[in-house]
Structures are given as C-alpha cells and as structure tokens.
N, CA, C and O atoms as a CHARMM CRD file, in Angstrom:
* protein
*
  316
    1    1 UNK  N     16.39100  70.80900 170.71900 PROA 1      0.00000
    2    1 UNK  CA    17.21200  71.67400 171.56000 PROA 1      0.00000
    3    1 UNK  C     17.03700  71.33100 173.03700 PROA 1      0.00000
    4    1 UNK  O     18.04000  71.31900 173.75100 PROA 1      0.00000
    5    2 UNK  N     15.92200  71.07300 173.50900 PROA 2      0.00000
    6    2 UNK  CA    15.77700  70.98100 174.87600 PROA 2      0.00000
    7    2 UNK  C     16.17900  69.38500 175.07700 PROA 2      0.00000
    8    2 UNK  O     16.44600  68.90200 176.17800 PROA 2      0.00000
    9    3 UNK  N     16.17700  68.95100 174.34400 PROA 3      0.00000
   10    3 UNK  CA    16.91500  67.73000 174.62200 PROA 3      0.00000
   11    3 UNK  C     18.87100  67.41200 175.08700 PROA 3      0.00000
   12    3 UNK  O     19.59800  66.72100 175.80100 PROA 3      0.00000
   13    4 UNK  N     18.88400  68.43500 174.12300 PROA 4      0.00000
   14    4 UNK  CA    20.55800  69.04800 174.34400 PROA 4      0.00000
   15    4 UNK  C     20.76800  69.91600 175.77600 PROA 4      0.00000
   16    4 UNK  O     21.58200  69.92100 176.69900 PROA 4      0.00000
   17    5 UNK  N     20.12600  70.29800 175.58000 PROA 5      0.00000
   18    5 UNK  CA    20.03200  71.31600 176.93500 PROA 5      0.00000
   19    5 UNK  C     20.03900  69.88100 178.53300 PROA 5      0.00000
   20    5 UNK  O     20.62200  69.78300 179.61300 PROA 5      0.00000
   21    6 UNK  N     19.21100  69.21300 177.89600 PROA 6      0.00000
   22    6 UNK  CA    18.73100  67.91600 179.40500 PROA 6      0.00000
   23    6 UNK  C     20.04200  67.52600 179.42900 PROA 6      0.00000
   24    6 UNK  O     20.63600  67.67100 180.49700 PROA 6      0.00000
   25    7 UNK  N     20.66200  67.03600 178.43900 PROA 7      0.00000
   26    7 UNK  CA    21.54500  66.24300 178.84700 PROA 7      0.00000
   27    7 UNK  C     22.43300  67.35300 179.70600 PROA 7      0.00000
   28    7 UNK  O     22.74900  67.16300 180.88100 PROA 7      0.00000
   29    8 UNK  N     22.73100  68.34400 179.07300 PROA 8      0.00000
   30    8 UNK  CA    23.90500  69.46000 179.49200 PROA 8      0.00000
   31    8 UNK  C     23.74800  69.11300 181.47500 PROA 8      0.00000
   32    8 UNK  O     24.42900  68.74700 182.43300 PROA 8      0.00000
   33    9 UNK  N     22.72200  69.43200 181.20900 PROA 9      0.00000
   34    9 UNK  CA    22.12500  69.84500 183.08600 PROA 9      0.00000
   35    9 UNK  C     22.68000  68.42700 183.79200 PROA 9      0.00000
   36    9 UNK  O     23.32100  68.31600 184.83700 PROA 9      0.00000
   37   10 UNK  N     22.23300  67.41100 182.90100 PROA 10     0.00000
   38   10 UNK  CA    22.29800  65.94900 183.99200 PROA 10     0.00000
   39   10 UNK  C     23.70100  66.05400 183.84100 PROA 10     0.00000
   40   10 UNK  O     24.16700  65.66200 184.91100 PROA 10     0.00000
   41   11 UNK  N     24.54700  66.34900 183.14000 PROA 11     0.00000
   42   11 UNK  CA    26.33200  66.37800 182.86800 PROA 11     0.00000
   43   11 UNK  C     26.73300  66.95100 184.13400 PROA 11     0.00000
   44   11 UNK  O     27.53100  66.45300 184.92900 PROA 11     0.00000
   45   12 UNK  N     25.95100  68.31800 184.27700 PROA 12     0.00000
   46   12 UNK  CA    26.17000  69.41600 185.28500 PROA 12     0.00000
   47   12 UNK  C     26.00300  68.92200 186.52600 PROA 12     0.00000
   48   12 UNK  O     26.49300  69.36000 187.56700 PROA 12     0.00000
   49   13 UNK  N     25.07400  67.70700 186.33400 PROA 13     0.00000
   50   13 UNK  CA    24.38900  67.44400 188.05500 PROA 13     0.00000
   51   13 UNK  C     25.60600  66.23700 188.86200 PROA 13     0.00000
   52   13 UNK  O     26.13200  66.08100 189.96400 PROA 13     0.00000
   53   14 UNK  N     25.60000  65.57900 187.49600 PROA 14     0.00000
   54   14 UNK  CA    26.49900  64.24400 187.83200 PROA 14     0.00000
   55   14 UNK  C     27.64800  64.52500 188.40900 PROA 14     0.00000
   56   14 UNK  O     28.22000  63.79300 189.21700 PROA 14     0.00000
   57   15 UNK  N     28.15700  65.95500 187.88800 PROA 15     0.00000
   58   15 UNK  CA    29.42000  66.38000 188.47900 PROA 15     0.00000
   59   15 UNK  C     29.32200  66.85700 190.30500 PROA 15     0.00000
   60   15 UNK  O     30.26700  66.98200 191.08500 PROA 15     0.00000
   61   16 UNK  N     27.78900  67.05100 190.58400 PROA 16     0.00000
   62   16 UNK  CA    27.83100  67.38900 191.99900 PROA 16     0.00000
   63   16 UNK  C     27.50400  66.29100 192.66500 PROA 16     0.00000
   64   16 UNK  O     27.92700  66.04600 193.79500 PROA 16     0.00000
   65   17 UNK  N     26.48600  65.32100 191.80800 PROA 17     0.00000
   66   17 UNK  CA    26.37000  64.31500 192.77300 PROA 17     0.00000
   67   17 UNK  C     27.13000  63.50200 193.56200 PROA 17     0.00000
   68   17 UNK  O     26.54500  62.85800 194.43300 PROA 17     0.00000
   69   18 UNK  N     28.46300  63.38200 193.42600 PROA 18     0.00000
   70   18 UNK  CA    29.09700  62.68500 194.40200 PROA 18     0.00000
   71   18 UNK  C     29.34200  63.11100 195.90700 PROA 18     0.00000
   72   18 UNK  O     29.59800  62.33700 196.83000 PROA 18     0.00000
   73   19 UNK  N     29.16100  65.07800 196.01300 PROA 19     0.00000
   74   19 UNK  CA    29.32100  65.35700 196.88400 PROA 19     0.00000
   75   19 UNK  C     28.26300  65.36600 197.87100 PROA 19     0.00000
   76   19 UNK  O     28.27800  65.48300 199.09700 PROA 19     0.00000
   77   20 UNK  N     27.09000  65.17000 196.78500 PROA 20     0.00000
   78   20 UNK  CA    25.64200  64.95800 197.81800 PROA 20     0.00000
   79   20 UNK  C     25.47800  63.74800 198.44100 PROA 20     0.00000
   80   20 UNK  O     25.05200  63.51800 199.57300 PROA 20     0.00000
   81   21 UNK  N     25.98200  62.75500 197.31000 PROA 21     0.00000
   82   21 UNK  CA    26.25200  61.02200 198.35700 PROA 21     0.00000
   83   21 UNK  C     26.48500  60.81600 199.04600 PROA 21     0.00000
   84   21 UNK  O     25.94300  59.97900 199.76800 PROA 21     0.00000
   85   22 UNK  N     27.96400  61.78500 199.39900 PROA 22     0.00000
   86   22 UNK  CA    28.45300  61.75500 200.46900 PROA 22     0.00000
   87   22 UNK  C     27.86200  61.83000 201.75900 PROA 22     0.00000
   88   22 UNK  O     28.15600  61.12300 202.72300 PROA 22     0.00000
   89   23 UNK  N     26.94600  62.79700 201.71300 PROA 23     0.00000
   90   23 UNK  CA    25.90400  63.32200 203.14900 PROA 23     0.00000
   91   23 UNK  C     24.87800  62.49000 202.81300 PROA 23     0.00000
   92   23 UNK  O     23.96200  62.70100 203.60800 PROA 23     0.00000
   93   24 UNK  N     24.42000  61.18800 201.59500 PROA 24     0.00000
   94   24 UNK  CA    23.62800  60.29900 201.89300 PROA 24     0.00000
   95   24 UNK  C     22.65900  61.18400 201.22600 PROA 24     0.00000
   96   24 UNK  O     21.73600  61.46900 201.98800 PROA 24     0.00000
   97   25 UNK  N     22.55900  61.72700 200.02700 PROA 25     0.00000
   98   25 UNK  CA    21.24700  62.71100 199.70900 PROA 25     0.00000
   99   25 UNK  C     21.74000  62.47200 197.90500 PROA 25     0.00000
  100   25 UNK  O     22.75200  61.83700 197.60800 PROA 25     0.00000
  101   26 UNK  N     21.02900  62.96200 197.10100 PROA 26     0.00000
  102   26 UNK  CA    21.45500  63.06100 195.95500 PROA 26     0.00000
  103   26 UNK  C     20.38400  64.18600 195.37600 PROA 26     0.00000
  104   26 UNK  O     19.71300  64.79400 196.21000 PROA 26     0.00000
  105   27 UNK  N     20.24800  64.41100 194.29000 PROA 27     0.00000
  106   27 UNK  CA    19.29800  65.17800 193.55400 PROA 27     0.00000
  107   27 UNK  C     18.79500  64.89400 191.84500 PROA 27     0.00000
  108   27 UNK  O     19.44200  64.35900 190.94600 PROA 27     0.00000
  109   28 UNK  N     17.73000  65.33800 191.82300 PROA 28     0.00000
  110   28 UNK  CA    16.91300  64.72300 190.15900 PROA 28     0.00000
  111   28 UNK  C     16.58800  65.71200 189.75300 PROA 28     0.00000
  112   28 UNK  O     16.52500  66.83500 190.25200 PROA 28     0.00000
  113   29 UNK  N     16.41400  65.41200 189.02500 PROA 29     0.00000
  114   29 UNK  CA    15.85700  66.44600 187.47000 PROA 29     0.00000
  115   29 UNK  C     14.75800  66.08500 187.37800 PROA 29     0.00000
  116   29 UNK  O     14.55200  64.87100 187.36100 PROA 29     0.00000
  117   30 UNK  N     13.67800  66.99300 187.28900 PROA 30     0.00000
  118   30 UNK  CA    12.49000  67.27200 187.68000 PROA 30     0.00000
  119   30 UNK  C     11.61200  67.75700 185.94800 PROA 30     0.00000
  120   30 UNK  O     10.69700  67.06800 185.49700 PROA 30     0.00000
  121   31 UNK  N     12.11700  68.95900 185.26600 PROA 31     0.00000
  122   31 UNK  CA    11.79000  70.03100 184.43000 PROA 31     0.00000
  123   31 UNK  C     13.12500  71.14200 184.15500 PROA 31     0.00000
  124   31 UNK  O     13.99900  71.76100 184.76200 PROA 31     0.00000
  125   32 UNK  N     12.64400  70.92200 182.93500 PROA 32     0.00000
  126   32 UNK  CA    12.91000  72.13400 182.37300 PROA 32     0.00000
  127   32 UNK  C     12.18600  73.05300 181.54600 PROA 32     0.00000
  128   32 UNK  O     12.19800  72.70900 180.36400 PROA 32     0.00000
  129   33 UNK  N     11.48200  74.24000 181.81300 PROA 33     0.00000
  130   33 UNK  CA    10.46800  74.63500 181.39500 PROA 33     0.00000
  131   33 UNK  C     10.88300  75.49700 180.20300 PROA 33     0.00000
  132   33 UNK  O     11.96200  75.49100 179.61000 PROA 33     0.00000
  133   34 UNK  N      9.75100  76.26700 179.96900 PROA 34     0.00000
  134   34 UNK  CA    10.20300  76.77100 178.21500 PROA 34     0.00000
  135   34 UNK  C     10.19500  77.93300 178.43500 PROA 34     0.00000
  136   34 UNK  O      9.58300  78.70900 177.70200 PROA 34     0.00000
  137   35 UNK  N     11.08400  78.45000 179.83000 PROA 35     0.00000
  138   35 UNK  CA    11.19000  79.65100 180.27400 PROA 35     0.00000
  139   35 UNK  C     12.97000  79.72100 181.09000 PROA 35     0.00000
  140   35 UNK  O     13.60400  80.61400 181.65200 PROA 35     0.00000
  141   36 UNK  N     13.25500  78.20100 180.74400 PROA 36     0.00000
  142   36 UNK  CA    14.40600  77.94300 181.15600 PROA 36     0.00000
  143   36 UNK  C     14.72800  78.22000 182.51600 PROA 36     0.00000
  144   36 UNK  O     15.53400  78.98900 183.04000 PROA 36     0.00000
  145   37 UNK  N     13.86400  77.36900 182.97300 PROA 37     0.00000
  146   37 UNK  CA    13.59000  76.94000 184.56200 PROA 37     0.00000
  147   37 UNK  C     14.03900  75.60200 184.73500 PROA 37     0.00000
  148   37 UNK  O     13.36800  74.65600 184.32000 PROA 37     0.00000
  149   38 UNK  N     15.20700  75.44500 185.36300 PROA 38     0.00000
  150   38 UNK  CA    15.03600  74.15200 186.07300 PROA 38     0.00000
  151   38 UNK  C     14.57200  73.66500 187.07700 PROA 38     0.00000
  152   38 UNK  O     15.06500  74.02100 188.14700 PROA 38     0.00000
  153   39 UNK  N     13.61900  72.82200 187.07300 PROA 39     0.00000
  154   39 UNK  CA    13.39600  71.89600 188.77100 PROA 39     0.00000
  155   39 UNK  C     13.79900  70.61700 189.06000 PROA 39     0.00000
  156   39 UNK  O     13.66100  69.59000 188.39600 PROA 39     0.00000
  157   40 UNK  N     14.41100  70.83400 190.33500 PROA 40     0.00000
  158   40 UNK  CA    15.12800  69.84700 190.50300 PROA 40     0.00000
  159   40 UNK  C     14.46800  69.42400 192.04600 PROA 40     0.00000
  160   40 UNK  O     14.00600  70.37200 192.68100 PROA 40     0.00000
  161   41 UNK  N     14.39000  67.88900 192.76300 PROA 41     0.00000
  162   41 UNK  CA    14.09800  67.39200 193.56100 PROA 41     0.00000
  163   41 UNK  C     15.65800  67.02400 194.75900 PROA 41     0.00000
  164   41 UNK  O     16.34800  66.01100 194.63300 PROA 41     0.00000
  165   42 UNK  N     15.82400  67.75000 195.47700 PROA 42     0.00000
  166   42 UNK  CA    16.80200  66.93000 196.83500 PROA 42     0.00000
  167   42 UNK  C     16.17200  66.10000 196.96600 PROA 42     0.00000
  168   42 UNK  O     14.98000  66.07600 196.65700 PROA 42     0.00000
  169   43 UNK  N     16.98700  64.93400 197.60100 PROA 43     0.00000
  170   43 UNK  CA    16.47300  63.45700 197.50200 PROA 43     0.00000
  171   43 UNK  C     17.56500  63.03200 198.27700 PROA 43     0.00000
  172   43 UNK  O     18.75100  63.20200 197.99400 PROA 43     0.00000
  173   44 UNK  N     16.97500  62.30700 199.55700 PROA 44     0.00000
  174   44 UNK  CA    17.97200  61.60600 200.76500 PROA 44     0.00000
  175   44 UNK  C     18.06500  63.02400 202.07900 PROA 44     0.00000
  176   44 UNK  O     17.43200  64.01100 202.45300 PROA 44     0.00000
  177   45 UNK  N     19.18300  62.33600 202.34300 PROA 45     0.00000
  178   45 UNK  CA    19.18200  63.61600 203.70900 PROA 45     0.00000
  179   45 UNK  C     19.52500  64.73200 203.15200 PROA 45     0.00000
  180   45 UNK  O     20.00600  65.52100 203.96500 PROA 45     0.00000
  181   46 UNK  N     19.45300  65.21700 201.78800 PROA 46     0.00000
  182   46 UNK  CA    19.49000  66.38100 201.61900 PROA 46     0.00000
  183   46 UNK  C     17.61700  66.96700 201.27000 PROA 46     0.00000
  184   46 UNK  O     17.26400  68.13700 201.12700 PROA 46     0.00000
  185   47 UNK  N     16.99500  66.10800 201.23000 PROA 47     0.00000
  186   47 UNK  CA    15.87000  66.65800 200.82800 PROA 47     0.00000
  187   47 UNK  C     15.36500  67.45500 202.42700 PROA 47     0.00000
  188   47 UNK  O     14.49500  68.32100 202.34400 PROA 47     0.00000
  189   48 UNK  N     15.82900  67.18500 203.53700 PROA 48     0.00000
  190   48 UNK  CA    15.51800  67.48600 204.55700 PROA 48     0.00000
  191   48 UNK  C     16.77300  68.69500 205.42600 PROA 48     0.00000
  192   48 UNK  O     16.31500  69.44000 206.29200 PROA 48     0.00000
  193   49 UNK  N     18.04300  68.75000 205.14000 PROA 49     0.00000
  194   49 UNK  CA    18.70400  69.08700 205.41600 PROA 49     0.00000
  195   49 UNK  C     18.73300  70.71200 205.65300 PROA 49     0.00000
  196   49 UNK  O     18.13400  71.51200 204.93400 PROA 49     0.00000
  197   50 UNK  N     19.65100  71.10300 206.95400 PROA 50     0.00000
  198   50 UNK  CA    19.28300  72.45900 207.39800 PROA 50     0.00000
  199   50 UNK  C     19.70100  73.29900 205.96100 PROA 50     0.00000
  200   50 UNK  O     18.89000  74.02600 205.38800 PROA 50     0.00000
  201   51 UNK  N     21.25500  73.05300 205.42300 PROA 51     0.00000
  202   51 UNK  CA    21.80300  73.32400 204.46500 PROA 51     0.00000
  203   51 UNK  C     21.10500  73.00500 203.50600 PROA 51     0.00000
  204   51 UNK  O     21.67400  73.28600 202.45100 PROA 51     0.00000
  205   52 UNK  N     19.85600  72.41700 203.33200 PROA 52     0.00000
  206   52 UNK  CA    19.26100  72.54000 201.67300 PROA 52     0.00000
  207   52 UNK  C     19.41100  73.49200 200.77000 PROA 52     0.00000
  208   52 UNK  O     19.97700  73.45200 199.67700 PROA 52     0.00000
  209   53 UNK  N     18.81200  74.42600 201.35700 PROA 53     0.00000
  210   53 UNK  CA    18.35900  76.05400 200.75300 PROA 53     0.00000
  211   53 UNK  C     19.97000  76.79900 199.84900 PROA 53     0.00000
  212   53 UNK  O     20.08800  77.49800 198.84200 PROA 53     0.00000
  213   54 UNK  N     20.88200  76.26400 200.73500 PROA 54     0.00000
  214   54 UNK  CA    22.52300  76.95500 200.33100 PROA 54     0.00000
  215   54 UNK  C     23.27100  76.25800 199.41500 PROA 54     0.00000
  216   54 UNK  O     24.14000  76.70100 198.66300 PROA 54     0.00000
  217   55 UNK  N     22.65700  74.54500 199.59700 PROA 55     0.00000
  218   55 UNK  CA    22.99600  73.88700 198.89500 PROA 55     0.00000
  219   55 UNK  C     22.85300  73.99100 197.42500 PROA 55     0.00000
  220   55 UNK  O     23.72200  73.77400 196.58200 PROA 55     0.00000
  221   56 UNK  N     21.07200  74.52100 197.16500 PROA 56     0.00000
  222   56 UNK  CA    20.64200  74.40600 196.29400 PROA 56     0.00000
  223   56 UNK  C     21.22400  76.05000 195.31600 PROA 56     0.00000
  224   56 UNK  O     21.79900  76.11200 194.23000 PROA 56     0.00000
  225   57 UNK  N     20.94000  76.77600 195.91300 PROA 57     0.00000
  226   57 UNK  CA    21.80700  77.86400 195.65300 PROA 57     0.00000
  227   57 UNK  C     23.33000  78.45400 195.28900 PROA 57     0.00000
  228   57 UNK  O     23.73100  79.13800 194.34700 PROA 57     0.00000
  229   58 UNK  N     23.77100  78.07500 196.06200 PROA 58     0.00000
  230   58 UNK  CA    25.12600  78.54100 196.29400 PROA 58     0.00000
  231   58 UNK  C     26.16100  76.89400 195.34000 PROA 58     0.00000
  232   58 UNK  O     27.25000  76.82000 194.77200 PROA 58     0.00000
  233   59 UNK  N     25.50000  76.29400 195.51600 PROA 59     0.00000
  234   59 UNK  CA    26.07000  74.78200 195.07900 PROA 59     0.00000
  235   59 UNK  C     25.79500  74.50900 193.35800 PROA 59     0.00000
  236   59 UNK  O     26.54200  74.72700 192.40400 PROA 59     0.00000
  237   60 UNK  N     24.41200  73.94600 193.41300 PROA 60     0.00000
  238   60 UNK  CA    23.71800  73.13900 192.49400 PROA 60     0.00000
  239   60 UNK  C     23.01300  74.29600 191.28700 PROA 60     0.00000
  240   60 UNK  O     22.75600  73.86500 190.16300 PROA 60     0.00000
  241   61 UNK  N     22.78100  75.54400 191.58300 PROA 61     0.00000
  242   61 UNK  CA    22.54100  76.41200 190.88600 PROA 61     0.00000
  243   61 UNK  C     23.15500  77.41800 190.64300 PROA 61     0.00000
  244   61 UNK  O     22.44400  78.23900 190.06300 PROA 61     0.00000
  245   62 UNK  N     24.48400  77.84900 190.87200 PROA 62     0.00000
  246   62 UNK  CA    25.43200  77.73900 190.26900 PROA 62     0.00000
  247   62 UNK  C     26.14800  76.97300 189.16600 PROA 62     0.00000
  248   62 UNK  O     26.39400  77.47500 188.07000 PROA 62     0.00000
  249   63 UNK  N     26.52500  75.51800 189.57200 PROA 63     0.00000
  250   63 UNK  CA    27.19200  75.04400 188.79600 PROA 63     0.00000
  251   63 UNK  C     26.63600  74.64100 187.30600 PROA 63     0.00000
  252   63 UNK  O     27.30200  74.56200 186.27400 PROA 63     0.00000
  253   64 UNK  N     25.16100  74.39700 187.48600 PROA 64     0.00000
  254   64 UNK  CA    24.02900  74.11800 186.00100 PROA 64     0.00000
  255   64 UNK  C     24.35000  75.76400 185.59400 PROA 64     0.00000
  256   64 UNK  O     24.62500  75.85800 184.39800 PROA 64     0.00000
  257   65 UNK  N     24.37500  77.11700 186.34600 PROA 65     0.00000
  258   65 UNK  CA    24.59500  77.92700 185.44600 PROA 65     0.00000
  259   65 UNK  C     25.56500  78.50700 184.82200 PROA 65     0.00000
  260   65 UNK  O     25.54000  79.38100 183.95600 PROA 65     0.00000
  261   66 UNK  N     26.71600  77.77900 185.49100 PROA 66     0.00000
  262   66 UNK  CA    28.36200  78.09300 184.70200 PROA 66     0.00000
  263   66 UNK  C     28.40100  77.67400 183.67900 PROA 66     0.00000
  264   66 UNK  O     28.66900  78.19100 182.59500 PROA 66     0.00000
  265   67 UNK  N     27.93600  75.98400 184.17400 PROA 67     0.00000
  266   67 UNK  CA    27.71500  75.04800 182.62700 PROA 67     0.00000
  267   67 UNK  C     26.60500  75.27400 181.43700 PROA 67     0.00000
  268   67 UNK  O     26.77100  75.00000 180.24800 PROA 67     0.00000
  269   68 UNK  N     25.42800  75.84100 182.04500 PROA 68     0.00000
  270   68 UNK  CA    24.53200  76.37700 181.21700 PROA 68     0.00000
  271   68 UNK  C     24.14000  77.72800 180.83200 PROA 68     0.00000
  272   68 UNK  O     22.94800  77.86300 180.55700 PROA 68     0.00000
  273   69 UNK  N     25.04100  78.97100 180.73800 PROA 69     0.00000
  274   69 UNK  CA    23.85700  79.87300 181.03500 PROA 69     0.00000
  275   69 UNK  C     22.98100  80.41900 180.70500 PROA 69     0.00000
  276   69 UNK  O     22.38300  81.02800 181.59200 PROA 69     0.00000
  277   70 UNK  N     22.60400  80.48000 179.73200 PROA 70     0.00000
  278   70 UNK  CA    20.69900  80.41800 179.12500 PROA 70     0.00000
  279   70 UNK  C     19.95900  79.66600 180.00800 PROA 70     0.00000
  280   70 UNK  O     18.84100  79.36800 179.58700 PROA 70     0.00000
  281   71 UNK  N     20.27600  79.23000 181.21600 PROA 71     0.00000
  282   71 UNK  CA    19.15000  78.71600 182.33000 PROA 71     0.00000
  283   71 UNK  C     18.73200  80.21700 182.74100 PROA 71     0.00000
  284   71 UNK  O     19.41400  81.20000 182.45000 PROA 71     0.00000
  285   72 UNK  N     17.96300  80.24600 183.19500 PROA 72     0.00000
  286   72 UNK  CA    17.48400  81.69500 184.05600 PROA 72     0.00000
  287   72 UNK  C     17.86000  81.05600 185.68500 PROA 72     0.00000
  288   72 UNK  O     18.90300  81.22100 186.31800 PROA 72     0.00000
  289   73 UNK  N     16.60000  80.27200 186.09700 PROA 73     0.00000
  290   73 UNK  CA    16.55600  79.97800 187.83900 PROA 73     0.00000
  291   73 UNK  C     17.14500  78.58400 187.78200 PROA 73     0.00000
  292   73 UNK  O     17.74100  77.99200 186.88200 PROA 73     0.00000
  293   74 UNK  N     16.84600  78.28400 188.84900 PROA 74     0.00000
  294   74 UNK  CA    17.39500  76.95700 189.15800 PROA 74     0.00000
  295   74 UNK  C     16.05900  76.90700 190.44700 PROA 74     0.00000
  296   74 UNK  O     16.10000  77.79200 191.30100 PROA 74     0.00000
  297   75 UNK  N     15.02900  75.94800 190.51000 PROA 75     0.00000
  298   75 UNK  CA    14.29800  76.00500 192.03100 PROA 75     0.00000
  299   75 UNK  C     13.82700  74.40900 192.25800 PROA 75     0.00000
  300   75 UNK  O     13.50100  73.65000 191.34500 PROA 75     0.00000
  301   76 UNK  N     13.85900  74.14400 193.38500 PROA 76     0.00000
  302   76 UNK  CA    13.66800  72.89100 194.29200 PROA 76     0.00000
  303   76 UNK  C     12.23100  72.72800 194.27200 PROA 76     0.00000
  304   76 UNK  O     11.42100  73.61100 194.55000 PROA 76     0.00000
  305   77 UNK  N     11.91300  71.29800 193.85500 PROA 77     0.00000
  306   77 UNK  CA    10.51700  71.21100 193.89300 PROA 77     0.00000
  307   77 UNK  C     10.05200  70.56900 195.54900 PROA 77     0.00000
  308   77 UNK  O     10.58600  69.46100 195.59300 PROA 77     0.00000
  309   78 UNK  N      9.65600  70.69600 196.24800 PROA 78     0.00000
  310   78 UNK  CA     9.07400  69.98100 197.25200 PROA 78     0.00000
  311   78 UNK  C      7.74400  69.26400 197.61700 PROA 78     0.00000
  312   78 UNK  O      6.62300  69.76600 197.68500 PROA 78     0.00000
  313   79 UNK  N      8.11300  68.00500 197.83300 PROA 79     0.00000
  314   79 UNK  CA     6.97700  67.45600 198.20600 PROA 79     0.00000
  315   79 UNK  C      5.87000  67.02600 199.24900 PROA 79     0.00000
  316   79 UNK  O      4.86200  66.43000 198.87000 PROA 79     0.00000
C-alpha cells in the first residue's frame, strides 16, 4: 500500500514541479510516515525563498491532498 500511495504523491508532485523550475527550485520526497505524513525537501531557490512557507502550504500541500486525501500533513524537512 505505501508503495501505491509513493507513487500517488510523486504523480502529485510532478504535476507542480514545473512551476517550481520555473523560479529555479524544485522539491523531493523525503517520507511518508505510518501516520500519513509527508516530508518533503524544497530544493533550489525555493529551499530558501521568502514564499517557501505559502508555497509549501497553500501550493504543494494542497495539491498531494486533493490527489491524496488519507494524507493528514504535508511538512518541509529542513536542513
């Protein structure tokens, strides 16, 4: 199942990633926990970006939960 589930999310992500390219940033898949947590890594000028936080929210965790919703969160890992 959680294998079905991975792919679902990377389906979900691929569909945003072009708009993160655009600003030179992209994002990864990190986890999915057995609490149906995703973590995901910004990566490029979005890992730094003022708009991260809205991005990740309003954008990227959303759209994994339209496409998924048995996700609970969606949260940014930072390094």
């Amino acid at each position: 199942m959680n294998q079905d589930l991975l792919a679902k999310i990377e389906i979900a992500l691929n569909g945003m990633r072009p708009f993160l390219q655009a600003d030179g940033g992209d994002v990864e898949l990190i986890e999915l926990t057995d609490e149906m947590e995703v973590k995901l890594r910004l990566l490029g000028n979005c890992s730094n970006c003022s708009m991260s936080s809205m991005t990740m929210k309003a954008g990227i965790e959303n759209g994994i939960r339209n496409a998924i919703p048995q996700i609970i969160k969606v949260t940014a890992v930072i390094d």
